[in-house]
N, C-alpha and C positions, 0 to 999 in steps of 0.2 A: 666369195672373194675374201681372202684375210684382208686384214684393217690394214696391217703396212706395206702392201706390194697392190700393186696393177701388173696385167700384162702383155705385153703390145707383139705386133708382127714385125719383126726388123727386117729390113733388106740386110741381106749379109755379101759380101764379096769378097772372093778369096781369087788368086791368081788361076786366069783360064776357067772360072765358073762365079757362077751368080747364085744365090738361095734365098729361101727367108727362112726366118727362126723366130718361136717364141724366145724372148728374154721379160724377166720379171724382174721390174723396177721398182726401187725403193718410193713411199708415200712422203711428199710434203704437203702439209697442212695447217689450217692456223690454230694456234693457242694465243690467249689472252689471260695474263692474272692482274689481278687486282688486290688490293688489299684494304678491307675496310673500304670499297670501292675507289680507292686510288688505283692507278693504272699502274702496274710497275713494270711489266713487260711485254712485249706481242712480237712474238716469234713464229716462224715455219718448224713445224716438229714432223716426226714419223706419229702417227696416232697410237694409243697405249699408254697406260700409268699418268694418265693428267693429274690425276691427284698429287701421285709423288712427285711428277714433275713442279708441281705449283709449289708445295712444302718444302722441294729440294732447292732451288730455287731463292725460296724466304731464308734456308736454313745457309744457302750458299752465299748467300748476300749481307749475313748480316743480321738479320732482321728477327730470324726466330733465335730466343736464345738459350728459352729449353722446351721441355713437352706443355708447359701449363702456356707459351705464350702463344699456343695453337688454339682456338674455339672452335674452328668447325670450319666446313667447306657450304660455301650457296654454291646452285646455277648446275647448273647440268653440264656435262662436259661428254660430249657429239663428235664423230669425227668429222662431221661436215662444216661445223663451226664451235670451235672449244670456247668459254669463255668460264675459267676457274675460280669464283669469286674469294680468296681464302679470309677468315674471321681469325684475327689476332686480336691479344691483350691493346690496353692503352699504351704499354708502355714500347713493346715491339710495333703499333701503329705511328709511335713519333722516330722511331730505327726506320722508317720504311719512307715516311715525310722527309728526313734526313736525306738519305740517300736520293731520293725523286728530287730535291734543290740541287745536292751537289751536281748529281747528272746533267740537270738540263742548264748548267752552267755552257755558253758557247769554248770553252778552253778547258776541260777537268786537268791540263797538266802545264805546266808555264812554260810560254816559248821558251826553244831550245831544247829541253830537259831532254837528260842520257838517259840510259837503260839504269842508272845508279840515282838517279835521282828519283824516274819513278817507284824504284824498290823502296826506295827512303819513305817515298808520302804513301805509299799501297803499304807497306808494313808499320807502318806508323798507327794506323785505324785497327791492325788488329794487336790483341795480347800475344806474347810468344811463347811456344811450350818452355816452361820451365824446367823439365825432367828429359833424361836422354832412354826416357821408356819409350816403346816397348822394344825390347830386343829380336830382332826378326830374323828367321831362317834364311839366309843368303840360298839355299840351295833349292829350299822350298819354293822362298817367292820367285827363285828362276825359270822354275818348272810351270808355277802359274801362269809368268808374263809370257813365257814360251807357247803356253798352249792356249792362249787366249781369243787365236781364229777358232780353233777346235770347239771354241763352248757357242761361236757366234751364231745363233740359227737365222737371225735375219740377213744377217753377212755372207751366210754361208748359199741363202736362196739370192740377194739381190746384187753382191758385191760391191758394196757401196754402205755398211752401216758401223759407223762408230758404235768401242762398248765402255762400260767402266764398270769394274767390280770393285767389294766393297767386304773385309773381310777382320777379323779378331787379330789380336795379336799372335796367336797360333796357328794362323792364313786359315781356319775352317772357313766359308766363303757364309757370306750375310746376306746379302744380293748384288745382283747385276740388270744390266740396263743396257738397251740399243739404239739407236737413234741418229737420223739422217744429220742432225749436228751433234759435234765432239760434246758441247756445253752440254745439251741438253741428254744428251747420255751420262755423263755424268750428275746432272739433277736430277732423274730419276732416280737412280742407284743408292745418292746421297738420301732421298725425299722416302725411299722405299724403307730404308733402316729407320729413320726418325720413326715414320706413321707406325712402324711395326714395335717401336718403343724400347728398342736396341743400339741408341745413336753413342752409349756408353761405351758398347763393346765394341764400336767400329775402332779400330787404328789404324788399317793399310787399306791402300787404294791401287789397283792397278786400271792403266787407262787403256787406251790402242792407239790415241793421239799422243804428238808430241804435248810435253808439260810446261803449258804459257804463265804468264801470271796471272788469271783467270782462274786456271786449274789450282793455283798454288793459293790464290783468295778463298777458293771454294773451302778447299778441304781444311785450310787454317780455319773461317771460319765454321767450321765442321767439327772443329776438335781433333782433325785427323791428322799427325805429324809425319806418316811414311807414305811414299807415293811413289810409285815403279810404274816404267813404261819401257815400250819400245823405241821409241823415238825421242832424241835427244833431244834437250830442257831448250829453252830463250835463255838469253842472257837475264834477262829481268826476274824470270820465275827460281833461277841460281840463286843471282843476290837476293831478292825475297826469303826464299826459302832460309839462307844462311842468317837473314836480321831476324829470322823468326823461330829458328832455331829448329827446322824441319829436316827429314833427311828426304831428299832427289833420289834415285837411282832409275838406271837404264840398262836393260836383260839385253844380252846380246846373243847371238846365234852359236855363237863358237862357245856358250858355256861361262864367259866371263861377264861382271859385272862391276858399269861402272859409279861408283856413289859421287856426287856433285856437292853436297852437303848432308849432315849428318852422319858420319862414318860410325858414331859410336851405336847408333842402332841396330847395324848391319852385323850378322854373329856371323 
């Protein structure tokens, strides 16, 4: 059996006849990371890349802030029960304390607050790229975000798996990632370039999901200023993107392409 699929007998019904069919379903599964045994997440995933998934993660959140504040990985990571222990520096274990207060606050956003005011306090905690590098192939990353069913091989057996790629300024591709959640597709992808000690060379990111402020958290803090999808932004992940000085863009079918923020990146 592969790690991310099962596969079941369905009753099938179509007009005037009745059948069954295999169909093969995508895996949900538990992960757990920690840090320096604080708890920082416990998610259902697709099984695969727990490692990166756990790095990607520290590195999407904040937490890791270059290669030396990584020490190592405890704990075995199983697909019947994952639990990733990751070993940071002292100083990325008080980024990681940080974050575990503000979360477990009952309100992280003040009653009322608009899509403009969460952009405010979400971009506020990160730095914003200061430079309108890297200049990127409008025609290239079209071709990417177009053909990004085409590379999906868990997508393509279960129909059902988010991806995120992860690629250089000259879109040569760095990795990619699949997974029964959008997030955690993109934390491997992110988690896979770090551990491979390439997280310099990353600058464009294309998703399969629409682009939340989650997505637009991750990859700021990622260092990653370009991010192309299919599926059009949140209003919050715009304005983020635009206080942080990132560029949006959305591939469209018909060839065109629309930029949200950052236009000067797009060649």
């Amino acid at each position: 059996m592969e790690h991310f699929k099962r596969t079941f007998s369905i009753p099938r019904l179509d007009p005037g006849k009745s059948s069954r069919e295999d169909l093969d379903l995508i895996r949900e599964m538990p992960l757990t990371v920690s840090v320096n045994g604080l708890v920082l997440a416990a998610t259902m995933r697709t099984p695969g890349l727990e490692k990166a998934q756990a790095a990607g993660l520290c590195l999407g959140d904040g937490i890791l802030a270059s290669r030396e504040d990584l020490l190592g990985f405890q704990g075995d990571a199983s697909e019947k029960s994952a639990h990733v222990q990751v070993r940071v520096s002292r100083e990325a274990f008080q980024r990681a304390q940080n974050l575990a207060e503000e979360r477990g606050k009952d309100q992280p956003f003040p009653p009322g607050a608009t899509d403009e005011d969460i952009a405010d306090l979400l971009s506020s905690q990160i730095a914003p790229f200061t430079t309108d590098q890297p200049l990127v192939d409008r025609l290239k990353a079209h071709e990417h975000a177009q053909a990004i069913w085409s590379k999906q091989h868990i997508h393509h057996i279960t129909r059902s798996a988010h991806a995120s790629f992860v690629f250089d300024r000259s879109l040569n591709p760095l990795s990619m990632a699949e997974d029964v959640g959008r997030h955690n597709a993109l934390d491997k992808a992110l988690g896979a370039v770090f551990l491979d000690g390439k997280a310099a060379q990353a600058e464009v990111v294309i998703v399969s999901c629409r682009m939340n402020k989650d997505v637009v958290r991750k990859c700021a803090n990622a260092r990653i200023p370009v991010v192309f999808s299919i599926s059009r932004p949140t209003t919050t992940a715009v304005l983020m993107a635009r206080k942080l000085n990132m560029t949006l863009a959305l591939s469209t079918r018909d060839g065109g392409v629309y930029v949200f923020s950052g236009r000067e990146r797009i060649g």
